[in-house]
C-alpha positions as CSV (number, residue, x, y, z in Angstrom):
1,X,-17.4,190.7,170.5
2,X,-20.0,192.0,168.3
3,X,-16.9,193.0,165.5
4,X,-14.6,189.9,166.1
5,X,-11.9,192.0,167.2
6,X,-9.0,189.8,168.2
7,X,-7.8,192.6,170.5
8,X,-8.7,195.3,173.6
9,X,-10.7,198.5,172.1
10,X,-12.2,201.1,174.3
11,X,-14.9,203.2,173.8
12,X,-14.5,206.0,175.6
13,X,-17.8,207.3,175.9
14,X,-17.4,209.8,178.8
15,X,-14.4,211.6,177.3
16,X,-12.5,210.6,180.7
17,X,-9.9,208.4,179.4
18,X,-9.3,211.4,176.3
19,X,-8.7,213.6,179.4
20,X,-6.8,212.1,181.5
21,X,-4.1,211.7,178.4
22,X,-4.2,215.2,177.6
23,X,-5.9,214.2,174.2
24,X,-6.4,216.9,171.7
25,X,-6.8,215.2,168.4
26,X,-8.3,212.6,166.3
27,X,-6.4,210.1,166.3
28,X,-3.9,211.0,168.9
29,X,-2.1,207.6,169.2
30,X,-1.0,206.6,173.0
31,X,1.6,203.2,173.1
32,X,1.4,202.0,176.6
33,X,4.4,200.2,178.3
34,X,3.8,197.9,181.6
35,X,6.6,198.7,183.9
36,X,5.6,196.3,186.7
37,X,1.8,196.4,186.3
38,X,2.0,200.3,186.4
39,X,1.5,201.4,182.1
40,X,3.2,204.3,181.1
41,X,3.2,206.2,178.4
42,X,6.3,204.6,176.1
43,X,5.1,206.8,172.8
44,X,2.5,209.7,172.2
45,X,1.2,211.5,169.1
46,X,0.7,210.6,164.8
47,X,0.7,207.1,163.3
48,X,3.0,207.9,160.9
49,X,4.6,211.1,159.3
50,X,1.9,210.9,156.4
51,X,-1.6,211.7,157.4
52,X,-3.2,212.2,154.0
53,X,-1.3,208.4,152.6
54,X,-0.3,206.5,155.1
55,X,1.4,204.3,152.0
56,X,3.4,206.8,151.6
57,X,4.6,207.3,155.1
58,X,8.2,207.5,155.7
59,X,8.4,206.9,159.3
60,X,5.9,204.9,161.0
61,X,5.9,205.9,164.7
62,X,3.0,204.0,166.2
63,X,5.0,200.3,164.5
64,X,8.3,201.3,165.8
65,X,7.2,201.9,169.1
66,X,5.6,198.6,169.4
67,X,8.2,196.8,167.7
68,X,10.6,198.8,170.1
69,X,9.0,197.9,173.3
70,X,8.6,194.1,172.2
71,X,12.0,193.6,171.6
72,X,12.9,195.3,174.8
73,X,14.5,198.2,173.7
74,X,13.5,202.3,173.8
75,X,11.8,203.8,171.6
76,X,13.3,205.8,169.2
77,X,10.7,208.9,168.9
78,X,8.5,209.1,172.3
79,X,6.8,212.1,170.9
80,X,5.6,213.9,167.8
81,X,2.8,216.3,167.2
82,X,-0.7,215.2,166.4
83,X,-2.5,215.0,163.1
84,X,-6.0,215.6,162.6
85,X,-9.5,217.6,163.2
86,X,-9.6,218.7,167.2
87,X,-11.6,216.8,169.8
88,X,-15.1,218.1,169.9
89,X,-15.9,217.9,173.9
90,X,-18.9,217.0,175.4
91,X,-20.3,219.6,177.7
């Protein structure tokens, strides 16, 4: 509330959410599909396939999931290989 964001964000504070995904980089994108109130995992892995300009990004895998899913089709890349500095884990 204190941002104004106009959608769900989580602070995962524990690391226990990063776990349980099998989380090993930041960002490490996960793009949840309900399947009868249960979510799955639909996409996991980059944003896009240009991490140092994402204007300059060819594919955009986080936007074509979503778009994907809300037009009720699959998703054309469920997995690609995170980009970015390693989670540093809490002890």
């Amino acid at each position: 509330k204190r941002k104004n964001y106009d959608f769900p964000y989580l602070v995962d504070e524990s690391q226990s959410v990063a776990k349980s995904f099998g989380a090993t980089n930041t960002p490490h994108v996960f793009v949840l599909k309900n399947d009868n109130n249960t979510f799955k995992v639909a996409y996991m892995g980059a944003i896009d396939d240009n991490s140092r300009k994402a204007s300059s990004a060819s594919k955009k895998y986080v936007e074509e999931a979503v778009d994907a899913l809300l037009a009720n089709n699959a998703v054309p890349t469920v997995k690609t290989k995170a980009i970015g500095c390693g989670i540093k884990w809490k002890d």
